[in-house]
DSSP file (Angstrom, degrees, kcal/mol; ACC not computed):
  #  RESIDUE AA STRUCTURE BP1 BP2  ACC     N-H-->O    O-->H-N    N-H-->O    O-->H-N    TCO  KAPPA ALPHA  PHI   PSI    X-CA   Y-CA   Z-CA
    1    1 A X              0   0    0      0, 0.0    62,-1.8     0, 0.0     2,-0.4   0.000 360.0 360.0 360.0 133.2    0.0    0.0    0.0
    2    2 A X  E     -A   62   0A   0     60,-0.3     2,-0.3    61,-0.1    60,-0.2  -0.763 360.0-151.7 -93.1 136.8    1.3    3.5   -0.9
    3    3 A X  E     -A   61   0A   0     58,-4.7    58,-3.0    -2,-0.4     2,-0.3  -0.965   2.9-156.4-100.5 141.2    1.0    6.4    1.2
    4    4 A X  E     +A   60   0A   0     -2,-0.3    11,-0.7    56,-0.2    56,-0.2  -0.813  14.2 177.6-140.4 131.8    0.7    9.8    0.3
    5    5 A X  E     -A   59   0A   0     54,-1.0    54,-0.8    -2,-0.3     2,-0.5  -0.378  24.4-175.8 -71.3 125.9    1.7   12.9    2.7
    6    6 A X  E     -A   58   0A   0     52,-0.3     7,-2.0    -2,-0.2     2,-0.5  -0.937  19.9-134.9-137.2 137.8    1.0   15.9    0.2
    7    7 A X  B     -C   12   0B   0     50,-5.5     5,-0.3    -2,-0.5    50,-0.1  -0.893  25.9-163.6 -85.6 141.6    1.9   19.9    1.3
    8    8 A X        -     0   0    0      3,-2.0    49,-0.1    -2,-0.5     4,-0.0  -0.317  26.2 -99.9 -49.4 152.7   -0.8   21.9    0.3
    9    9 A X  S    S+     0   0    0     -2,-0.1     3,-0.1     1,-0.1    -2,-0.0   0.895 122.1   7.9 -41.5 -45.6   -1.0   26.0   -0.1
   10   10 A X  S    S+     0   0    0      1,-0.3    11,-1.0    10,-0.0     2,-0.3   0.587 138.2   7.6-114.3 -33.3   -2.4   26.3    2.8
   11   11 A X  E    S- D   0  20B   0      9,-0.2    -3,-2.0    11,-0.0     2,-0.4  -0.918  71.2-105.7-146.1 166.5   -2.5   22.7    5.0
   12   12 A X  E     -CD   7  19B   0      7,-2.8     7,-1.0    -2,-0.3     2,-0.4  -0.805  34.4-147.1 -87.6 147.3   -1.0   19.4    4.5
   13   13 A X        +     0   0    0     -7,-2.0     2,-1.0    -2,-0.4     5,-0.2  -0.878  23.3 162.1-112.4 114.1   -3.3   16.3    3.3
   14   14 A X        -     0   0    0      3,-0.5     2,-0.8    -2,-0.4    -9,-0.1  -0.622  68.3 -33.3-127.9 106.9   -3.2   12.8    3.8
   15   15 A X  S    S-     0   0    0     -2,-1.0    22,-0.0   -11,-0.7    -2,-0.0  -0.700 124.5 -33.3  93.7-113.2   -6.0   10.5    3.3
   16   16 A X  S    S+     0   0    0     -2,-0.8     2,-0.4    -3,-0.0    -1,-0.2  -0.484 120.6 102.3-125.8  60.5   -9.3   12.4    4.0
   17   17 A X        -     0   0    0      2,-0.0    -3,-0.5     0, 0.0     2,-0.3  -0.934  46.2-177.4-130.9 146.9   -7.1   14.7    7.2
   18   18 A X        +     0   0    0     -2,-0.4     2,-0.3    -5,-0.2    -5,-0.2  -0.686   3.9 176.8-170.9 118.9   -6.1   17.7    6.6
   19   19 A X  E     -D   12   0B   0     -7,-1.0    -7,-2.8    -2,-0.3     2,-0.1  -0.848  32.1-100.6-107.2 149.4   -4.1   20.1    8.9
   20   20 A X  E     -D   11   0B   0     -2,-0.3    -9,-0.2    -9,-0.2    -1,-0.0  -0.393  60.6 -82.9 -71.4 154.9   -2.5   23.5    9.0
   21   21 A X        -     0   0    0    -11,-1.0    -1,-0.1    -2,-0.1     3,-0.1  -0.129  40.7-147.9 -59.3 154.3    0.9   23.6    8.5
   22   22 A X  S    S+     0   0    0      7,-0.3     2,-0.2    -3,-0.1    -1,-0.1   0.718  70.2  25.2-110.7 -15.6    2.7   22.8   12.0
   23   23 A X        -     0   0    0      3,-0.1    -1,-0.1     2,-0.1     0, 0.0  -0.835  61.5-135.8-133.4 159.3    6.3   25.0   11.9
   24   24 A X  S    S+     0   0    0     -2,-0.2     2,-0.9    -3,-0.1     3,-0.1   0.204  90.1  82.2 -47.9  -5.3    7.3   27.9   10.3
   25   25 A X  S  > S-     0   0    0      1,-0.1     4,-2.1     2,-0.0     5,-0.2  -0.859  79.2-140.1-100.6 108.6   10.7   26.3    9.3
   26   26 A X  H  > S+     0   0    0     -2,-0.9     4,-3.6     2,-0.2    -1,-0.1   0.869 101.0  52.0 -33.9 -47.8   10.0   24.1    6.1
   27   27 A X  H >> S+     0   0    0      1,-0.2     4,-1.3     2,-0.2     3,-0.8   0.983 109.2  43.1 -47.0 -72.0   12.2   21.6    7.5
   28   28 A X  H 3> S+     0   0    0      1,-0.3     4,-1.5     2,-0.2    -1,-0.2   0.646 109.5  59.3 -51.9 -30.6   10.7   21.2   10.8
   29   29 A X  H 3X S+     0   0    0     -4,-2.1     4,-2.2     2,-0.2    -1,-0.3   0.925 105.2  52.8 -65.9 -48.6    7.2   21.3    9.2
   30   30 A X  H <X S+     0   0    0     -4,-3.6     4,-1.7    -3,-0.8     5,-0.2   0.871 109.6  42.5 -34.3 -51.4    8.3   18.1    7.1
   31   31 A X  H  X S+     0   0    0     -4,-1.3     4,-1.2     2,-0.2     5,-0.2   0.934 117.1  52.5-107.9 -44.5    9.5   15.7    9.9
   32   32 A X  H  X S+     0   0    0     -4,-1.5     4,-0.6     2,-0.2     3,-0.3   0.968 109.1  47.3 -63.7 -37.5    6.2   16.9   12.1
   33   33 A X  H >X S+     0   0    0     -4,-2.2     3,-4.4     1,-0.2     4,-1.4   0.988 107.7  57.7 -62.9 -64.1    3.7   16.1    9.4
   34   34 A X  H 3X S+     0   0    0     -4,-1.7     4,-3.0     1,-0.3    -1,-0.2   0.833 109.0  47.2 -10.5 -41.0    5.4   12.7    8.8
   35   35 A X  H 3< S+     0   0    0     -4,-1.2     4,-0.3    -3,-0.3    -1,-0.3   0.729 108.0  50.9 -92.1  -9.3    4.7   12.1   12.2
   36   36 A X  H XX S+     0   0    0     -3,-4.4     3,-1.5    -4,-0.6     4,-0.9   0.890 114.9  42.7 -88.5 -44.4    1.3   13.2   12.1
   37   37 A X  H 3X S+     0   0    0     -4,-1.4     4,-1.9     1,-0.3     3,-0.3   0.906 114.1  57.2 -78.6 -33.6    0.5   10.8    8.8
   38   38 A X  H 3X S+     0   0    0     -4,-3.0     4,-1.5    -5,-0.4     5,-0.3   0.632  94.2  60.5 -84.4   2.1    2.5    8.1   10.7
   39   39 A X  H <4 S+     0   0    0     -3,-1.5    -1,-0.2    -4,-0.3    -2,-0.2   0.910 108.9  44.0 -53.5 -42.2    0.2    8.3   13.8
   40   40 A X  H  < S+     0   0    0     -4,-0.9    -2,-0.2    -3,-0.3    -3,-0.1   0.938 118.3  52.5 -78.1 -40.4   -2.9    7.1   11.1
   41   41 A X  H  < S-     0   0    0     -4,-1.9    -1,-0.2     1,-0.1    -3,-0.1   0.959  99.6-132.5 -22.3 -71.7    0.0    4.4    9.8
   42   42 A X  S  < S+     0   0    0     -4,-1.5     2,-0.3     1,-0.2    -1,-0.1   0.398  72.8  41.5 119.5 -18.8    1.1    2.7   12.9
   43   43 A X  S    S-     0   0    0     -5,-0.3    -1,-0.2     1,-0.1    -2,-0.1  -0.955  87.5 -77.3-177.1 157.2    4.8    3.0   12.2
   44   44 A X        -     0   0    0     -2,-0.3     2,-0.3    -3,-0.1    -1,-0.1  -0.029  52.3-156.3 -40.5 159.2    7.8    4.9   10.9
   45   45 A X        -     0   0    0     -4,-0.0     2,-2.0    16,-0.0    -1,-0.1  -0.985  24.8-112.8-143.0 160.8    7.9    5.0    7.4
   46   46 A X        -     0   0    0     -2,-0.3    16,-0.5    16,-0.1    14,-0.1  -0.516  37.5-146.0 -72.8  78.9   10.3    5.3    4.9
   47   47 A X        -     0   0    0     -2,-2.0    14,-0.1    14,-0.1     2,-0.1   0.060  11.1-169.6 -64.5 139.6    9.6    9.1    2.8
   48   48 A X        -     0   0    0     10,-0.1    12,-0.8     2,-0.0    -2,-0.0  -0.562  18.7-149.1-133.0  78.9   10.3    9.4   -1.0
   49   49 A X  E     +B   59   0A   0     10,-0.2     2,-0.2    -2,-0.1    10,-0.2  -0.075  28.4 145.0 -91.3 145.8   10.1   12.8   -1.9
   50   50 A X  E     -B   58   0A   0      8,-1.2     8,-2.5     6,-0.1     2,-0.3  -0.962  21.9-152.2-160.6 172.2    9.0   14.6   -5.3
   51   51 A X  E     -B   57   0A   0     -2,-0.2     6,-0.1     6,-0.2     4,-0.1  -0.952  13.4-129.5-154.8 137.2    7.2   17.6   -6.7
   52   52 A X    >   -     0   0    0      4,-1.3     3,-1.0    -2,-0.3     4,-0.1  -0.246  36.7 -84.4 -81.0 178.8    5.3   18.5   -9.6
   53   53 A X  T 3  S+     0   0    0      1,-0.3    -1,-0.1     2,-0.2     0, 0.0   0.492 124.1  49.4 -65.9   1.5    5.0   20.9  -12.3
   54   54 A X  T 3  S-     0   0    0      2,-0.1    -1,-0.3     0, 0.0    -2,-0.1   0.042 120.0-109.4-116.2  33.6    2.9   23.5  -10.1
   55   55 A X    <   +     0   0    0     -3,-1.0     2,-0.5     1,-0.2    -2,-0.2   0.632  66.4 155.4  75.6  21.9    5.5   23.1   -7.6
   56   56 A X        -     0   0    0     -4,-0.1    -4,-1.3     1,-0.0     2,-0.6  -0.556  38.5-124.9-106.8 118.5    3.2   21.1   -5.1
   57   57 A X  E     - B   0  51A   0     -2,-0.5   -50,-5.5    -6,-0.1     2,-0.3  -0.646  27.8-177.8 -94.5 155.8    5.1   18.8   -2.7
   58   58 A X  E     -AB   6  50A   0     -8,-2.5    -8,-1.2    -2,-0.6     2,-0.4  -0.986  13.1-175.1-103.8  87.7    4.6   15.1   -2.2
   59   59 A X  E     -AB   5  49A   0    -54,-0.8   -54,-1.0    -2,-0.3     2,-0.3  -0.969  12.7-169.2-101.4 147.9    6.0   12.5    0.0
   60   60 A X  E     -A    4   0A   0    -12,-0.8     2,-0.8    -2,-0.4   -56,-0.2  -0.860   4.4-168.2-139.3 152.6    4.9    9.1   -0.5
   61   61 A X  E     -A    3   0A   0    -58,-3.0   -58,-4.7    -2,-0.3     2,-0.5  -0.933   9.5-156.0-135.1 107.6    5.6    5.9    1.9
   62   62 A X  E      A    2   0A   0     -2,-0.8   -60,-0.3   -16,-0.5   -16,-0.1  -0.894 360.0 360.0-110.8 137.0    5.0    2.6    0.9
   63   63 A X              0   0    0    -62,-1.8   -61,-0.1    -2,-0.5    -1,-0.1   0.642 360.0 360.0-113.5 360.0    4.4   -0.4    3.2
């Protein structure tokens, strides 16, 4: 099964969740939403990062 963690303009989205962004620091915003998609998971997962051509980021986690 793929997961995918996506940033939004405004919130991130994963499944049918959607939250406002958690840091101002891009970084630090990454590695908490990860931990937020990997509460609904059950476990760490392994992040593959990409973006498309309207610049929207992705990460996606398969298990």
């Amino acid at each position: 099964m793929t997961h995918t963690l996506i940033k939004g303009q405004v919130a991130w989205i994963f499944g049918g969740h959607v939250h406002p962004p958690f840091r101002a620091d891009f970084d630090a915003d990454v590695e908490a939403a990860m931990e937020w998609a990997e509460g609904f998971i059950g476990s760490r997962q392994d992040w593959r990062h990409s973006r498309d051509a309207n610049g929207t980021h992705r990460w996606e986690a398969t298990t």
